[in-house]
N, C-alpha and C positions, 0 to 999 in steps of 0.2 A: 159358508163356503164349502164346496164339497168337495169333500178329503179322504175318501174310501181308500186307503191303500196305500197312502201319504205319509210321510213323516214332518212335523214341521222342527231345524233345528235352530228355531232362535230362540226356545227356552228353555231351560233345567239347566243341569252341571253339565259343562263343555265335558269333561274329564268323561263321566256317563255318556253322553251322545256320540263322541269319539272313537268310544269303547267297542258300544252298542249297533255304532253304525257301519265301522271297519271291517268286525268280527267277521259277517256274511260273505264283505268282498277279498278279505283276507281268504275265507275259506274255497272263493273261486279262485281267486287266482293260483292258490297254492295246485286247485284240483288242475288249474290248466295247465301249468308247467309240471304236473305231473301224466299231464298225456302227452306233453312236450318230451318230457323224460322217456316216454315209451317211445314215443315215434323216434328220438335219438338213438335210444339205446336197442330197436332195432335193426336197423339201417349202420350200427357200428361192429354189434356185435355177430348179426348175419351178413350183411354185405359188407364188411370188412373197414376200414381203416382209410381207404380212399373216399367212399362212396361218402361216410361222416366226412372228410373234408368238402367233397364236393359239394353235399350241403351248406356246411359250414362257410364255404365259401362265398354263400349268394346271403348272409347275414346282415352284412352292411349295406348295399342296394335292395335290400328288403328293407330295411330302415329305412330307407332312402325315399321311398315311394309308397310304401303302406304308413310311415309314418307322420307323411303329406294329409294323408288321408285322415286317417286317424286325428291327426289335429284340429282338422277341419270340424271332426264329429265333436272334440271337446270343446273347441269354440261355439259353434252353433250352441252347446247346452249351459251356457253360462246366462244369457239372458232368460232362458226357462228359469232357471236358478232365482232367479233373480226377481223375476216377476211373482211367480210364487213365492219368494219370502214378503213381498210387500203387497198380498193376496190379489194381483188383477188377474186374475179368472182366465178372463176374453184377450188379454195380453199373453198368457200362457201358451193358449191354443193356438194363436196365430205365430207365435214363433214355432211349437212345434209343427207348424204348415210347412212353412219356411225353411228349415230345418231339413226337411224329408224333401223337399223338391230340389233345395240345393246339394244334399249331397248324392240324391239322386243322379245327378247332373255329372258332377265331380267323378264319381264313381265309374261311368261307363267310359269318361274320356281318359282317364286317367289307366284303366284297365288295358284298353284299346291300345294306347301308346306306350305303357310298359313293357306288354306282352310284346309284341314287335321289335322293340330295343332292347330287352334283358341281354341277347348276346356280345351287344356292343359294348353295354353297361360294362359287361364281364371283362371281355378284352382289355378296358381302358384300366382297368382294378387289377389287371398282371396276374386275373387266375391261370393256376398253373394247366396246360394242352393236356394232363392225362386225366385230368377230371371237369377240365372244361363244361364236356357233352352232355354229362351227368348234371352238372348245374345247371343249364341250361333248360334240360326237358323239368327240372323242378322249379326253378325259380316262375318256368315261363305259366305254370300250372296256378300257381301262388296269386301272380298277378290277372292273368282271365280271372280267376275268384274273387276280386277287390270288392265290388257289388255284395258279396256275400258278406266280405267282413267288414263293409261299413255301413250293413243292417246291422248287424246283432251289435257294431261298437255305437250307434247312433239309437237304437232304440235300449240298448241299454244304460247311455248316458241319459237318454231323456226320462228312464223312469227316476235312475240314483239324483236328479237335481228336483223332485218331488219326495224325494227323504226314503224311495222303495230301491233297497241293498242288496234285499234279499232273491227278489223274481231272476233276476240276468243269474244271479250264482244258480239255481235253480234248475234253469238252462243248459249253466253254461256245462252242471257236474252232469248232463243229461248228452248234451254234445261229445263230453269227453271219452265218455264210455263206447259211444257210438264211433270214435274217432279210433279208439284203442281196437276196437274189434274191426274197425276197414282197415288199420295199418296190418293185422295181423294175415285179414284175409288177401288185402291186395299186394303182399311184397312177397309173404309163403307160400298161399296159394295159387294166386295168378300170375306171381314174379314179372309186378311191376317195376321192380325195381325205386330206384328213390321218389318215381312220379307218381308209385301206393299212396307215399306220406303226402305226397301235396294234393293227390283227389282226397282221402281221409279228408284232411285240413278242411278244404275246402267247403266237403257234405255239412261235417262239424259245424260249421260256420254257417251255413244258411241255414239249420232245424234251430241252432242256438237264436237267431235271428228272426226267425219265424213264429219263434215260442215267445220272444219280449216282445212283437208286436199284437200276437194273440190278446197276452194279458192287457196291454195296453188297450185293446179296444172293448176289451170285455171288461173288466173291474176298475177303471178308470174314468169316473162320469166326467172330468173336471175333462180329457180330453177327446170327448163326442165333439165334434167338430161341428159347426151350420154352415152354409153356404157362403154368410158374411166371413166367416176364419178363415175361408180357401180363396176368398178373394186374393189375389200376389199381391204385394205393395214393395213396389220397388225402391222405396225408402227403408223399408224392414230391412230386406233382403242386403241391401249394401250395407245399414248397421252392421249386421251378422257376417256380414263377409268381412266389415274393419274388425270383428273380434276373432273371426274364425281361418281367414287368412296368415295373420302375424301367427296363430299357433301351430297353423299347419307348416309354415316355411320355418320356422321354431327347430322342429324335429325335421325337417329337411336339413336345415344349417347343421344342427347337431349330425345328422350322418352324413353330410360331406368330411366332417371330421374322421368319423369311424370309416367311410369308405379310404380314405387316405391310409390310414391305421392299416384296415385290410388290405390293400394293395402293397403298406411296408411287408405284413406277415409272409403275403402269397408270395413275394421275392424270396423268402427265408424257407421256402421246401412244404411239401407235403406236409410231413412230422408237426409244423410251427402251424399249419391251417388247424388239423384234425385236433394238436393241442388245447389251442385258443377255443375252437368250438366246446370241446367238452367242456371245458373250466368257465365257459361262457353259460349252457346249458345249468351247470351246480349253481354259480352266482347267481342266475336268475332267479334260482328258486329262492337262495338265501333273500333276493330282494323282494318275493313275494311281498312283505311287511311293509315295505316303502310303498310298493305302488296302491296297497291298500289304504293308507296313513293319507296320502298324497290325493289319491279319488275321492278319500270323505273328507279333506280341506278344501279342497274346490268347491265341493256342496257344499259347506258347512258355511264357506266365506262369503259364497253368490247368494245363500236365504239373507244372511243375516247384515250383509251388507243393503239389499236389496229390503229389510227390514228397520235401515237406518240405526244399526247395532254396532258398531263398529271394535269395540271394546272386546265383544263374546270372537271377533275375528282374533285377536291376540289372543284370550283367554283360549280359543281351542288348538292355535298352532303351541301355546308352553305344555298342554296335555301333549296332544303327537309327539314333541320333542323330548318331554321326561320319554315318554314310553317308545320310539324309537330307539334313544339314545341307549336305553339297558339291554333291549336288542342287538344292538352293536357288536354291543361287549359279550354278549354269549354266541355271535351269529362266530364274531374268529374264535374265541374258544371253539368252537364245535369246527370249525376249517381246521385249526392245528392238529386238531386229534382223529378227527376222522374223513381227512380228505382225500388219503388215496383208496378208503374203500367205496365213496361215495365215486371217484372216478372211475373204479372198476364196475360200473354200471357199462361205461362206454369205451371204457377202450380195456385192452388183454395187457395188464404192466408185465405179463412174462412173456409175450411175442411183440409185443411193442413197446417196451421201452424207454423207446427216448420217448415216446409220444406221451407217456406219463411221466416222465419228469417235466418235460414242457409243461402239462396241464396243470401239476401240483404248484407249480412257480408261479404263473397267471393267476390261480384263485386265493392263494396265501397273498401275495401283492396287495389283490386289489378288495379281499375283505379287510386286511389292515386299516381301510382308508372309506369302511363303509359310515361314519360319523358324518364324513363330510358327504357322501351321496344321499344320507337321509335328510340332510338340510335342503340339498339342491331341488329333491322333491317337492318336499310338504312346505318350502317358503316357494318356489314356483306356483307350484299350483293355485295358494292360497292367493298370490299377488293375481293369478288368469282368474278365479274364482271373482276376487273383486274387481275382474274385468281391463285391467290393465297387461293387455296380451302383448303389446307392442314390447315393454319391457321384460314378460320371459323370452320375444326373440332375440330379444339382445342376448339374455344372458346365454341362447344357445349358440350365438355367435360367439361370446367367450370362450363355449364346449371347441367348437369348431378349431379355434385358432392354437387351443392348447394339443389336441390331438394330431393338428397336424404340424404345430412344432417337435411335437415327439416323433412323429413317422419320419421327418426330414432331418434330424440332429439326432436325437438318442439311439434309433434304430438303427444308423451305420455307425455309430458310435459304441453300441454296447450290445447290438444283435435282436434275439429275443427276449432279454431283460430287458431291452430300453422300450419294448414293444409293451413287455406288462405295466408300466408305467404312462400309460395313454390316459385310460379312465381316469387313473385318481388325478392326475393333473387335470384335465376337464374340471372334475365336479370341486377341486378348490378354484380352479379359476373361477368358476360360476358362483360361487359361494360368495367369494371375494367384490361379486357385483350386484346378488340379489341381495344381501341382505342390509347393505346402507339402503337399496331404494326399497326394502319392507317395509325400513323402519320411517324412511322419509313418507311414503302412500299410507300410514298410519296416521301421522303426523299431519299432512292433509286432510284424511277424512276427517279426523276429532276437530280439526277448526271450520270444517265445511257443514259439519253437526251443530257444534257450537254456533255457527254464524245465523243458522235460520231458527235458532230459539233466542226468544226476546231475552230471557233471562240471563242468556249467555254472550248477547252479543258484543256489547263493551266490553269485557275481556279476552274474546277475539280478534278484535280490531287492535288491541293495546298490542294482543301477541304477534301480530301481524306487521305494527311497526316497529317492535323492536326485531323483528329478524330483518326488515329491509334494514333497518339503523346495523 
């Protein structure tokens, strides 16, 4: 089989391959929300204290619609995953055909009718008339761009479910620098104002997207395409849609929650928008770890599932969770101690004020409660990784229903305290629902393994009736 550039993860020490495979994507993600940190802490600290809420305001309906998207891309790449751990070659290629035509698809419609409704979107979410305008010319820049970012999140998922971690970081720290040097030329020098950061964004996104399809075509023999793998098979194509669908409207459910959240905030003043944004902006980076932990469980679960392994699938989610778990515990330590200097990135605690005490309140909260977000992760993904997408949308409908019993009971209840209490309510609801069904989709595969070896069939069957008895 030809594997130039491949990783296969259904053999060695989970603990090693976990490590080894995270590390790369750890190291983009961190680079990203560190051009994420520049573009914020431009836009706060030169164009002031509204213009970062303005931003901050179009957060949630940014969820909303590139997370649509986005899910789609990580669905499509679970059956690559999957086919490559169980080596069909020609099965490989024809999903990444698939793959690239559907969200090809997705992408331009999905752009098209964003852009046009971002201002409605806004109205309905109670942002506030004096930074409306301002959101608007960025949000609407963000969404024309979708095509841009679900090349580089689509050809980047499709290399990382071939075991390559390393190429999209590659990219992405090559995008970043590129992105940092347009925020600075197009808000200082041309005084784009906040619509600098969302062309930046944007360019970012298609060179990062243009460079993993580069590689992809050049050091990748296993996906040279023949004209039999571009045949459509609309039997494919609908599979990919029942796996790629539920994850896409996954993270839609989860941002109806958060849009609900924002609309509680944007009731609660300026001061509570620009707060939440900063302390949004630090969290993220703290969650760099998660989301890297969470993208190599997905691969790690779609090879070795798909390698009829199902055992190495637990064995690599108790690695992620020892080595999440001690993150945790230094990520608040390091919030307790140095959170409001890490927020004097983006806002002025001596001309703004209360907008620093909001923001120190928000990320002390909700790193308290990051144990339960690393679970929500890396047991999600690993359940979408063995293909069972249907139930991480439930469990974003969990996300959904706990957020927005917080915006409609704690938030006139308690203000913006009861607003910082949105997240972690989500990610134990969701907790509370993924991990009986981990352990029950566990418990399936091992009798679905056992069943089709002769050696093990009889006490499949035995086990089989004493759960019905």
């Amino acid at each position: 089989m030809a594997r130039t550039m491949t990783r296969d993860l259904t053999q060695g020490s989970p603990m090693r391959l976990v490590v080894s495979f995270a590390a790369p994507l750890l190291f983009g993600v961190l680079f990203q929300q560190f051009y994420s940190f520049v573009d914020t802490a431009i836009v706060g600290q030169y164009l002031g204290a509204a213009k970062l809420a303005a931003v901050g305001a179009t957060g949630s309906v940014n969820f909303l619609v590139i997370g649509l998207c986005l899910g789609f891309c990580s669905g499509f790449s679970i059956p690559i995953a999957q086919a490559f751990g169980a080596r069909e070659e020609g099965e490989v290629r024809r999903c990444v055909w698939h793959a690239a035509v559907l969200s090809a698809a997705f992408s331009l419609v999905f752009a098209l009718a964003a852009a046009l409704l971002c201002r409605p979107m806004l109205r309905l979410m109670n942002t506030p008339e004096e930074i409306i305008d301002s959101s608007v010319s960025y949000i609407r820049i963000i969404f024309a761009a979708i095509p841009c970012c679900v090349l580089y999140n689509m050809a980047s998922g499709i290399l990382r479910s071939l075991g390559d971690s390393r190429t999209p970081v590659l990219f992405l720290v090559m995008a970043s620098l590129v992105n940092i040097a347009l925020d600075l030329f197009l808000i200082l020098v041309c005084h784009m104002d906040v619509a600098g950061a969302a062309v930046a964004t944007a360019i970012s996104q298609l060179l990062s997207g243009l460079g993993c399809v580069w590689v992809m075509v050049k050091r990748f023999p296993i996906l040279h395409l023949s004209r039999e793998d571009r045949q459509f098979s609309p039997a494919l194509a609908w599979r990919m849609l029942g796996i790629g669908l539920p994850m896409g409207l996954q993270f839609s459910i989860t941002a109806v929650g958060s849009v609900v959240v924002q609309w509680s905030v944007n009731g609660l003043g300026v001061a509570a928008v620009a707060g939440v944004s900063a302390a949004g902006k630090i969290s993220a980076f703290f969650a760099c770890v998660f989301d890297a932990l969470s993208s190599t469980m997905a691969t790690f679960a779609g090879q070795n599932i798909g390698a009829r392994k199902p055992e190495r699938v637990s064995q690599g989610l108790r690695a992620a969770s020892i080595l999440g778990t001690v993150y945790c515990l230094l990520a608040f330590g390091a919030v307790l101690l140095f959170a409001r200097p890490l927020l004097g990135l983006f806002v002025d605690g001596t001309a703004e004020p209360g907008v620093m005490e909001k923001a120190v309140r928000f990320l002390t909260i909700n790193a308290a409660f990051y144990i339960p977000l690393l679970f929500v992760n890396i047991v999600r993904l690993s359940i979408q990784g063995m293909g069972y997408t249907r139930i991480a949308m439930l469990a974003g409908a969990f996300e959904m229903v706990a957020r927005t019993a917080v915006a409609l009971l704690l938030v006139p209840a308690l203000g913006y305290t009861g607003a910082c209490f949105a997240n972690p309510a989500a990610w134990i609801m969701a907790d509370v629902f993924l991990i009986p069904c981990y352990l029950r989709i566990m418990r399936a595969q091992r009798q679905r393994l056992f069943a089709d070896m002769p050696e093990y069939r009889r006490p499949a069957r035995r086990l089989r009736s004493r759960s019905a008895a």
